[in-house]
KOLFITOR-188384 format. One record per residue (C-alpha): residue number from 1; chain; x, y, z. Coordinates in steps of 0.2 Angstrom, whole numbers. Each point is the difference from the previous one (the first is absolute). Example, Ala and Ser with C-alpha at 12.3 -4.5 7.8 and 13.67 -1.06 7.14 Angstrom:
# residues 2
<site k="1" c="A" east="62" north="-22" up="39"/>
<site k="2" c="A" east="6" north="17" up="-3"/>
END
This chain:
# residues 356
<site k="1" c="A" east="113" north="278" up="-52"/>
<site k="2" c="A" east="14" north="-7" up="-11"/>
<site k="3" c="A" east="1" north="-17" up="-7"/>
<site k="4" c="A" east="13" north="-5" up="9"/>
<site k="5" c="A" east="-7" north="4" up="18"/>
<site k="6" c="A" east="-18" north="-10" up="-5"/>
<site k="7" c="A" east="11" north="-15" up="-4"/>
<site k="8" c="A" east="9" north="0" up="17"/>
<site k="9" c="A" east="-17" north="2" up="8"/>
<site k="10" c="A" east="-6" north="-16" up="-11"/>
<site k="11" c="A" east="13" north="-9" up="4"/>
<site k="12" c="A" east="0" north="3" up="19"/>
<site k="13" c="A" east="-18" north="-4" up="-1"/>
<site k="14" c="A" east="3" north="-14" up="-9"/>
<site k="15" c="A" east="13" north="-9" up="14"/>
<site k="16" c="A" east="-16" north="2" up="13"/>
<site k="17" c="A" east="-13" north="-10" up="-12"/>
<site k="18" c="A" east="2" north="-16" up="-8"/>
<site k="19" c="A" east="10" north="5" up="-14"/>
<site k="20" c="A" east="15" north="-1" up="14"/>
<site k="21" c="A" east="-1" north="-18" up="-10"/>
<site k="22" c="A" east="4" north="11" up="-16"/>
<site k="23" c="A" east="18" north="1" up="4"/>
<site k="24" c="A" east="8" north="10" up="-15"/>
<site k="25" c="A" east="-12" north="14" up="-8"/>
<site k="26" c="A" east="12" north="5" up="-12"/>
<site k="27" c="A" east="-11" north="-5" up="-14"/>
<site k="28" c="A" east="-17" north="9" up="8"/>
<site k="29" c="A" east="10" north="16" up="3"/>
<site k="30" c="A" east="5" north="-2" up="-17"/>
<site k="31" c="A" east="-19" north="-2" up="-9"/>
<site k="32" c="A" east="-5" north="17" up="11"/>
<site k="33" c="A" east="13" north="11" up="-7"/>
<site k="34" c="A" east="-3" north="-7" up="-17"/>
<site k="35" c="A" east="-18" north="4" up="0"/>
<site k="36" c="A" east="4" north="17" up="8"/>
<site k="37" c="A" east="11" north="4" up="-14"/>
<site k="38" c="A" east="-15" north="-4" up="-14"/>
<site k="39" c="A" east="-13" north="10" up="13"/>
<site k="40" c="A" east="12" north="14" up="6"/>
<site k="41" c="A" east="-15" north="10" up="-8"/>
<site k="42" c="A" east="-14" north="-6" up="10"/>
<site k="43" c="A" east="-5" north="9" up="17"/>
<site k="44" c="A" east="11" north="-8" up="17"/>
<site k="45" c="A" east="-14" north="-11" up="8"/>
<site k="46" c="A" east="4" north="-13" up="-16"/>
<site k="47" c="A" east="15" north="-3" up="10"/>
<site k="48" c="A" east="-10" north="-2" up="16"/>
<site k="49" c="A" east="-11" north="-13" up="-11"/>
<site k="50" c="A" east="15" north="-10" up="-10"/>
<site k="51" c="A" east="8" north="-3" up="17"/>
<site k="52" c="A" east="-15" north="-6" up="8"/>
<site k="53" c="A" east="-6" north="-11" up="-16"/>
<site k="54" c="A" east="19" north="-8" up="-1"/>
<site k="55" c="A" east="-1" north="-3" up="19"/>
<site k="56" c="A" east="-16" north="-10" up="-2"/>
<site k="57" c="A" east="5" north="-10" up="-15"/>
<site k="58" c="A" east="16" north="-4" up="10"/>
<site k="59" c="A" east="-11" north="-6" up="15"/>
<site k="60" c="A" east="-13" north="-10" up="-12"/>
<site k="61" c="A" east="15" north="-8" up="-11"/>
<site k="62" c="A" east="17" north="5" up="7"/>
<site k="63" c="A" east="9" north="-15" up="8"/>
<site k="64" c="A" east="-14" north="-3" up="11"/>
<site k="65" c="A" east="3" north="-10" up="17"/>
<site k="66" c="A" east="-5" north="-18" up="2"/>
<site k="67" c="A" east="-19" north="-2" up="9"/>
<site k="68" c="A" east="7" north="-4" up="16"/>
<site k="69" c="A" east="11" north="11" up="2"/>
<site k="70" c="A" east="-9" north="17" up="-4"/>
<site k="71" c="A" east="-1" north="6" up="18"/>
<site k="72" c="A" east="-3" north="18" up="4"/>
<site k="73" c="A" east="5" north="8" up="16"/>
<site k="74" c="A" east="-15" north="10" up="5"/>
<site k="75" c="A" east="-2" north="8" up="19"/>
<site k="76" c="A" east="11" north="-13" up="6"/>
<site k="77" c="A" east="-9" north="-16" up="-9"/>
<site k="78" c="A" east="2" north="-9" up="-16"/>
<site k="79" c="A" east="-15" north="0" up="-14"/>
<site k="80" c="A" east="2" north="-13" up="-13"/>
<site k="81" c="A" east="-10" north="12" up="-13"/>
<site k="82" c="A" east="-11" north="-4" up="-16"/>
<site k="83" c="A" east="-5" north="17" up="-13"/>
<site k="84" c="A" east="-12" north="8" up="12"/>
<site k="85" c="A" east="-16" north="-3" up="-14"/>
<site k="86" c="A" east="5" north="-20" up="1"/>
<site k="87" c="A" east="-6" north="-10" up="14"/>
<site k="88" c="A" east="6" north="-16" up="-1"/>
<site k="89" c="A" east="-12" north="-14" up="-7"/>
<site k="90" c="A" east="-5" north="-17" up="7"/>
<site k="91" c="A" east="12" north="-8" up="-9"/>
<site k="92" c="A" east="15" north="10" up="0"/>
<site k="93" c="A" east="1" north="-3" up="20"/>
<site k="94" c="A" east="-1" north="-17" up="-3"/>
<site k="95" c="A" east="13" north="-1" up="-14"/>
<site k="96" c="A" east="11" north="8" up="14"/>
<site k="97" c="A" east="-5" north="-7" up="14"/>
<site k="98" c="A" east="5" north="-16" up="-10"/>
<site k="99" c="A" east="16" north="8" up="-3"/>
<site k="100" c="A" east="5" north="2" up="17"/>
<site k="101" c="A" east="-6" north="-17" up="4"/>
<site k="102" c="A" east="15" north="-7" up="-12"/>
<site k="103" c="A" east="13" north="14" up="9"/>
<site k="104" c="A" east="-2" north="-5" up="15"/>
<site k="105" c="A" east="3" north="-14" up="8"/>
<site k="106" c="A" east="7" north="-6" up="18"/>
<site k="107" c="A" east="20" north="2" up="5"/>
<site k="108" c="A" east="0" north="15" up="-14"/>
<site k="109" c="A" east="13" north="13" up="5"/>
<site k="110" c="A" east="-6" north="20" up="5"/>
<site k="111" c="A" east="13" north="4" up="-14"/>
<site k="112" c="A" east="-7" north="-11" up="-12"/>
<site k="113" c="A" east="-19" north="8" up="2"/>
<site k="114" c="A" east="7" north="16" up="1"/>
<site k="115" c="A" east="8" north="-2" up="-17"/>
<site k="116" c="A" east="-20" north="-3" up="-5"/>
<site k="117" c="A" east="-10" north="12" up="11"/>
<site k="118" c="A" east="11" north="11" up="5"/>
<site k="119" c="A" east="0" north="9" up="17"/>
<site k="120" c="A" east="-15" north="-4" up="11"/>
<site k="121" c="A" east="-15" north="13" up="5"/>
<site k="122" c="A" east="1" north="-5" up="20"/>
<site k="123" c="A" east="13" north="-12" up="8"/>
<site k="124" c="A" east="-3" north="-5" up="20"/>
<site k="125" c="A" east="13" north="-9" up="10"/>
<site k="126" c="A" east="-6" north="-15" up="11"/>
<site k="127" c="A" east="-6" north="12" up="11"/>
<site k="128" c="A" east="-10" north="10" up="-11"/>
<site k="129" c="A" east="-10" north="-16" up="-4"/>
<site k="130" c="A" east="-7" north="-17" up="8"/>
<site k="131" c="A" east="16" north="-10" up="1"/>
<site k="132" c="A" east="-8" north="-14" up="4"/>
<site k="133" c="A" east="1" north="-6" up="-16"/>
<site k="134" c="A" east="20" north="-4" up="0"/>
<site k="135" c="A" east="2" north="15" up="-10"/>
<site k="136" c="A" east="12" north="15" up="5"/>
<site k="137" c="A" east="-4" north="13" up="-14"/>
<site k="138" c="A" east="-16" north="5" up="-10"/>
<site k="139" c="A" east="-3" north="11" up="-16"/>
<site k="140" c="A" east="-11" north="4" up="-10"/>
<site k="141" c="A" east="-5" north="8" up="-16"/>
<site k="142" c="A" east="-13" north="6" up="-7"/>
<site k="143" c="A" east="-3" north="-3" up="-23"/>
<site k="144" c="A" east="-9" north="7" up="-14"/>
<site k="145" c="A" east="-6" north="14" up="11"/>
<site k="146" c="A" east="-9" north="17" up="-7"/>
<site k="147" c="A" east="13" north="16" up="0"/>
<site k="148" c="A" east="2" north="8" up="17"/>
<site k="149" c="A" east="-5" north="-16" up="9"/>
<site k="150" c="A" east="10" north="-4" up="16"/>
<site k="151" c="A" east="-3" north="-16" up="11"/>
<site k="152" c="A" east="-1" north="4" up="19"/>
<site k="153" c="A" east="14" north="-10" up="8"/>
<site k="154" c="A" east="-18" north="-9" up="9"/>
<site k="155" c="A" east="-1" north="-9" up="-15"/>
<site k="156" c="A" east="12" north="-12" up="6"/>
<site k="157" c="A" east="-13" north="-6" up="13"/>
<site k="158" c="A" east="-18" north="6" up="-7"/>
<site k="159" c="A" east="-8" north="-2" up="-18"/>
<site k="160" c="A" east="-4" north="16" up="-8"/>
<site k="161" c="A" east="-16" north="-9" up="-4"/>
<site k="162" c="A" east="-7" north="18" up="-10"/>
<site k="163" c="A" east="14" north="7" up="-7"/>
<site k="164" c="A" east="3" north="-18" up="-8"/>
<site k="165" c="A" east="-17" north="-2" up="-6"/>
<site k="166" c="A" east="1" north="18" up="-8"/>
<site k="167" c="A" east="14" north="-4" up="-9"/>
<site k="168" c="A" east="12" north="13" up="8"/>
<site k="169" c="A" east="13" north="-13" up="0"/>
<site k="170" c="A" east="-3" north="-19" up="-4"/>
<site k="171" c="A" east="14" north="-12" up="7"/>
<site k="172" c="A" east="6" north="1" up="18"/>
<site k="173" c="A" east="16" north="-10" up="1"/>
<site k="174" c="A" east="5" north="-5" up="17"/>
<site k="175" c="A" east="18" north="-10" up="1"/>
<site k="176" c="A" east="5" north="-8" up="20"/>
<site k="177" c="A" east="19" north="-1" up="0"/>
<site k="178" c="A" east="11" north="-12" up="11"/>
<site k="179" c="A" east="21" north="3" up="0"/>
<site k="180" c="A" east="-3" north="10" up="-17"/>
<site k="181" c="A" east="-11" north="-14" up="-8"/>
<site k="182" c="A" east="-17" north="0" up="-5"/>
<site k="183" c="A" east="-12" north="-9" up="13"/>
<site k="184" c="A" east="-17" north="3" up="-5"/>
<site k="185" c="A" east="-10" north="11" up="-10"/>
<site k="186" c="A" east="-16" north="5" up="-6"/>
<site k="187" c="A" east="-9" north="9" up="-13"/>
<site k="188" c="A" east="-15" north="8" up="2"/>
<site k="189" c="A" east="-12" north="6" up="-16"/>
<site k="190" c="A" east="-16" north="6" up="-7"/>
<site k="191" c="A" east="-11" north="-10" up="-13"/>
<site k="192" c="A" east="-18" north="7" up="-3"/>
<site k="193" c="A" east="-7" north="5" up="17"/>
<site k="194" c="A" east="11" north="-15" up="10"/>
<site k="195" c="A" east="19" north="1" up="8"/>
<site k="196" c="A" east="10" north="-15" up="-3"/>
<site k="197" c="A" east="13" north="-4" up="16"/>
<site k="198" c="A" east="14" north="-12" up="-8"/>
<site k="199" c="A" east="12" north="-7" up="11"/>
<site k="200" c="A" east="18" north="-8" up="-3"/>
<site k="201" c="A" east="1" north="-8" up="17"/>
<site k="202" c="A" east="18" north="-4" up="9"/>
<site k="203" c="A" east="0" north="-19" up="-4"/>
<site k="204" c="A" east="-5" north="5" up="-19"/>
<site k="205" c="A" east="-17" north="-3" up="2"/>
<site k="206" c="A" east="-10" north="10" up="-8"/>
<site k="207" c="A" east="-20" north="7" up="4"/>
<site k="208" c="A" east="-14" north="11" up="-8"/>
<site k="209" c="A" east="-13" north="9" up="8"/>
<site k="210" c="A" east="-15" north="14" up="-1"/>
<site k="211" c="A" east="5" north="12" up="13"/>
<site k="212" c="A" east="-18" north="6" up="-1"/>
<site k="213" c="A" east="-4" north="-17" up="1"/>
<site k="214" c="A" east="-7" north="-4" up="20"/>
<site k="215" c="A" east="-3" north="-18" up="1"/>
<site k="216" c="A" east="4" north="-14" up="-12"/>
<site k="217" c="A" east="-16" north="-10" up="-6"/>
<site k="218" c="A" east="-2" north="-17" up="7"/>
<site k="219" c="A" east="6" north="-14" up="-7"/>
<site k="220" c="A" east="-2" north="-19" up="2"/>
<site k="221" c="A" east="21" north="1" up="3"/>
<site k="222" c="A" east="-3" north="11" up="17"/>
<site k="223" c="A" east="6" north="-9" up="15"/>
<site k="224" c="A" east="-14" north="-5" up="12"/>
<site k="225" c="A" east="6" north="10" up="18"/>
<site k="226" c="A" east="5" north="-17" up="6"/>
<site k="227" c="A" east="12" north="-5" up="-14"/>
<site k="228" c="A" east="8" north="19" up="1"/>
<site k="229" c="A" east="3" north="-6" up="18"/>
<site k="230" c="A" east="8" north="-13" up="-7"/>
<site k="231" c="A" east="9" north="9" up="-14"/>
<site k="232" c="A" east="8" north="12" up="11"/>
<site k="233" c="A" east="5" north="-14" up="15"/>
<site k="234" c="A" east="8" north="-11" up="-15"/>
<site k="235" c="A" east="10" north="17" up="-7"/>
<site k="236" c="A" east="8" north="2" up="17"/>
<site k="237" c="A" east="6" north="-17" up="3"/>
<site k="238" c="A" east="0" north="-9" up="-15"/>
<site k="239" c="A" east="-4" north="-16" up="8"/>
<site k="240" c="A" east="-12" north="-14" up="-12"/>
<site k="241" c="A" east="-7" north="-6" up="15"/>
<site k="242" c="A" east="-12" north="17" up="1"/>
<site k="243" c="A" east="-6" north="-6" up="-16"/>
<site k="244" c="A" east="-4" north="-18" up="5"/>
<site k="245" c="A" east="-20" north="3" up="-3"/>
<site k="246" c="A" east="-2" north="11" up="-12"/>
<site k="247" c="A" east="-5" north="-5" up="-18"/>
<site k="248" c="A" east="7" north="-1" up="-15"/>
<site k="249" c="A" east="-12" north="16" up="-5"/>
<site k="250" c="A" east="7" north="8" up="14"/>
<site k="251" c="A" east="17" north="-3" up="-2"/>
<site k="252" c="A" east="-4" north="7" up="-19"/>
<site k="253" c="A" east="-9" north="15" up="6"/>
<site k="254" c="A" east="16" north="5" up="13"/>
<site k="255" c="A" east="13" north="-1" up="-14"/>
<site k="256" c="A" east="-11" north="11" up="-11"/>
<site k="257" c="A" east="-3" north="13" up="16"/>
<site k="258" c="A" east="22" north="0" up="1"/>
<site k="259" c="A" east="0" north="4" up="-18"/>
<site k="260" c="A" east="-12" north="13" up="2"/>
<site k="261" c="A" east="11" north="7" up="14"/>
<site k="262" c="A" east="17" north="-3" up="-8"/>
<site k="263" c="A" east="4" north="-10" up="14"/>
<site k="264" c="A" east="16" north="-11" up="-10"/>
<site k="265" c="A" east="5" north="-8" up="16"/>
<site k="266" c="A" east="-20" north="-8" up="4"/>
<site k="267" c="A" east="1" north="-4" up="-18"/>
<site k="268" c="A" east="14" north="-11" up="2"/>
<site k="269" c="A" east="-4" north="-8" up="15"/>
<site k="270" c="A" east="-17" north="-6" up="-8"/>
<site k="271" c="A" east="9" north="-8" up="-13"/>
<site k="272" c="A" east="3" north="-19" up="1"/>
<site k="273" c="A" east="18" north="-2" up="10"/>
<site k="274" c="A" east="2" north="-17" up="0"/>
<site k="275" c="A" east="17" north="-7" up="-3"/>
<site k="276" c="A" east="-3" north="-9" up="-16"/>
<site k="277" c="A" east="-7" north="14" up="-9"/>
<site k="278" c="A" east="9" north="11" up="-10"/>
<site k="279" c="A" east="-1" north="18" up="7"/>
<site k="280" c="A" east="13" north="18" up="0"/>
<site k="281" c="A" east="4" north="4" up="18"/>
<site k="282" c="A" east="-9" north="15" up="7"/>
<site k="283" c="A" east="15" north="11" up="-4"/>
<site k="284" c="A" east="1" north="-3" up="-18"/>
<site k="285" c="A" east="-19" north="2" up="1"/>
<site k="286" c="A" east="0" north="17" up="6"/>
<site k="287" c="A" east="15" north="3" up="-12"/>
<site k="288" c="A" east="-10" north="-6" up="-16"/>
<site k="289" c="A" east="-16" north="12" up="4"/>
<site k="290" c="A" east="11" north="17" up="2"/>
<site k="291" c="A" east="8" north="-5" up="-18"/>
<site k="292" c="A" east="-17" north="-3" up="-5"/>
<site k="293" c="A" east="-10" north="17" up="0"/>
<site k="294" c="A" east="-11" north="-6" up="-16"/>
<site k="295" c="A" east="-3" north="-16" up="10"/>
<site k="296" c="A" east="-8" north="10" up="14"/>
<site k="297" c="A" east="-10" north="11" up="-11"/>
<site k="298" c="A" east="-8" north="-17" up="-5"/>
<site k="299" c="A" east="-3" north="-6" up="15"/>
<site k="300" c="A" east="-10" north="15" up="6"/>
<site k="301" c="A" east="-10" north="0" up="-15"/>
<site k="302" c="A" east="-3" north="-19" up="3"/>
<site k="303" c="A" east="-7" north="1" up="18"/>
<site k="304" c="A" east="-9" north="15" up="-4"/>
<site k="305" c="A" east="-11" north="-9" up="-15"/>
<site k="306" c="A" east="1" north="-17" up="11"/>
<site k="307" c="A" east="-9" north="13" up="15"/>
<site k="308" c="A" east="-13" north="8" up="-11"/>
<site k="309" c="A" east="-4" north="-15" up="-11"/>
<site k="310" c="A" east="1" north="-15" up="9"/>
<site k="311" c="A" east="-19" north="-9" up="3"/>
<site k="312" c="A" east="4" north="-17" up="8"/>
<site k="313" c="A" east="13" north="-13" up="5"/>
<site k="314" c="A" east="-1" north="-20" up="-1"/>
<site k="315" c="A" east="12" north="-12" up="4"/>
<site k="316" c="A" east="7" north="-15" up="-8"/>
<site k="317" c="A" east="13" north="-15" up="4"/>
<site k="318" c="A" east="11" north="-3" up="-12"/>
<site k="319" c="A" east="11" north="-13" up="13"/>
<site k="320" c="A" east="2" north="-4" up="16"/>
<site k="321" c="A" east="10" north="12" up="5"/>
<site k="322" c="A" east="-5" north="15" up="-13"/>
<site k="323" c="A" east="-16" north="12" up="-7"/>
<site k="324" c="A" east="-4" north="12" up="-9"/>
<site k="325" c="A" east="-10" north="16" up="6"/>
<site k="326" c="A" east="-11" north="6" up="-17"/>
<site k="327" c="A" east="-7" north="17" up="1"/>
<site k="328" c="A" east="-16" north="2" up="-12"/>
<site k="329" c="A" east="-1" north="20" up="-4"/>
<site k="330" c="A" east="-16" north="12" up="-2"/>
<site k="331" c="A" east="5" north="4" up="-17"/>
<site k="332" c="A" east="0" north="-18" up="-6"/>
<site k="333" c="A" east="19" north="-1" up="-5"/>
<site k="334" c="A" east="8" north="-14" up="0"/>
<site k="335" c="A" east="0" north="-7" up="20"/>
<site k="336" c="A" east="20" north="0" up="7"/>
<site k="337" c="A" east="9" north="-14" up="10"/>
<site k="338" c="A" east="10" north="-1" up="15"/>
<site k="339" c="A" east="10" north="-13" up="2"/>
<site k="340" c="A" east="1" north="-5" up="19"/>
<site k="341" c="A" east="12" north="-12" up="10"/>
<site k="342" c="A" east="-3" north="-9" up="15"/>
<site k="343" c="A" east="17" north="0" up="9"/>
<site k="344" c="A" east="7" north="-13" up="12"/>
<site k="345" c="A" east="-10" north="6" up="17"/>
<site k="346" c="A" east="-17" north="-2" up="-12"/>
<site k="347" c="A" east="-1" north="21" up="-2"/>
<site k="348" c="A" east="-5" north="8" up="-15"/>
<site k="349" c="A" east="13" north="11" up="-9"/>
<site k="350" c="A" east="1" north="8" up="-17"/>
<site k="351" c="A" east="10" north="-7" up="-15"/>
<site k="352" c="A" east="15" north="8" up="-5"/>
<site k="353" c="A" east="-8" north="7" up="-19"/>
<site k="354" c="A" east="-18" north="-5" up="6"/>
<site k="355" c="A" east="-10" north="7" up="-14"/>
<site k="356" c="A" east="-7" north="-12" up="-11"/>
END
């Protein structure tokens, strides 16, 4: 076979792998047929091996794609791959599930993330998914996944609890789209033997959960079935007057329970709304915590530690019209204040910036 016919082969078989990101090989065509001309001696399978040795040098160290975008096209999926002798460690999937955390964010455009992660594995119209959730397009993707890996377009509704665990791909992205922005999404990834579920939620919130995980320990901040009764009676009316007997424990323990669900709107309507205190309007309240995914990724860490950690809770007058709530902790940090407020009908609400 002449030289000429194995370097059109190579270079059609290079437009179907991913040196079709190696626009111009001029200067690979070039080193070949140098080296031929100082080996014409040597038997014809060289040829065979100089091709194949400049193709894998071109695929370690030639222009190589960004991480997000090094999608492959196989049986009709993507796979995100990794050399097939390297899973990917611990701390490499969370290096890049932080990544991901500071691309995305709420409002972003589909053009904007496909300029970072390319063209999704599965995409499903409402339809195709819940739709309940306000959403009118889902996608998915599936990163850092072995070679030959291809996600099951089931993935979008099921966690591939094994193949996760085994490695065979490590970060499951699932995006929610309304009107072409982003709505939600999630990211769902091994560490050790556990699967992490992170959630940007509509409103900016954000939560964290182990999806092996089936009951959260108990913890002195659980609502009592009663006040949950409560809790849920106030959320659909908004009215003080629900909370005309509750204490200023409970009050606490409620606002904790709508952080915890990333309920913005309870939030708010816990705080203190008299007139002469100075307060953003629900709006702008809303506003600030989409701008503000750092802000929610605090939070969440914050009610989680305040869950696990907290040991008691004692009340103390500060005025006649305000307390503080301290909470005393099992690992014997410093004890944390809420400052609380008495409003005009004599019903407990929470300081705007409570902590003390």
């Amino acid at each position: 076979m002449k030289l000429e016919k194995m370097l059109e082969e190579f270079k059609e078989t290079a437009n179907q792998t991913l040196l079709r990101d190696l626009h111009d090989t001029t200067k690979l065509e070039q080193q070949i047929r140098q080296k031929m001309n100082t080996s014409h001696n040597r038997k014809r399978p060289y040829l065979a091996y100089t091709v194949c040795a400049a193709v894998a040098i071109v695929m370690l160290f030639g222009g190589a794609a960004p991480f997000f975008k090094q999608n492959e096209t196989v049986g009709g999926g993507h796979a995100t791959t990794v050399p097939p002798a390297v899973l990917p460690s611990d701390p490499l999937i969370m290096q890049k599930v932080q990544e991901l955390k500071s691309l995305l964010h709420i409002d972003l455009s589909q053009e904007q993330v496909k300029e970072q992660l390319s063209t999704p594995d599965h995409v499903a119209s409402e339809n195709g998914g819940s739709g309940d959730d306000g959403a009118d397009e889902y996608w998915e993707y599936s990163l850092l996944s072995k070679v030959g890996y291809v996600s099951s377009p089931k993935a979008m509704i099921m966690i591939d609890e094994e193949r996760l665990l085994n490695r065979d791909t490590a970060i499951s992205v699932n995006i929610a789209w309304k009107d072409k922005k982003l709505h939600w999404y999630s990211l769902i990834y091994p560490q050790g033997k556990e699967i992490y579920l992170y959630k940007m939620n509509s409103n900016g919130t954000v939560s964290e959960s182990r999806v092996l995980e089936s009951q959260s320990p108990p913890s002195i901040l659980d609502l009592t079935p009663e006040e949950e009764q409560l809790y849920f009676s106030y959320m659909d009316k908004k009215k003080d007057e629900i909370l005309r007997d509750m204490t200023i424990e409970q009050i606490l323990k409620m606002y904790i329970r709508a952080q915890q669900d990333g309920d913005l709107e309870m939030q708010y309507a816990l705080h203190i709304q008299d007139e002469e205190y100075e307060k953003p309007t629900l709006e702008q309240f809303l506003s600030d915590v989409k701008k503000d995914p750092i802000g929610a990724e605090n939070t969440m860490r914050h009610v989680k530690m305040l869950r696990e950690q907290a040991d008691s809770m004692e009340y103390q007058w500060t005025d006649k019209t305000e307390g503080i709530v301290w909470i005393k902790f099992k690992d014997d940090r410093k004890k944390l204040g809420y400052r609380m407020i008495h409003n005009k009908q004599r019903i407990w609400k929470v300081s705007w910036m409570p902590l003390q």
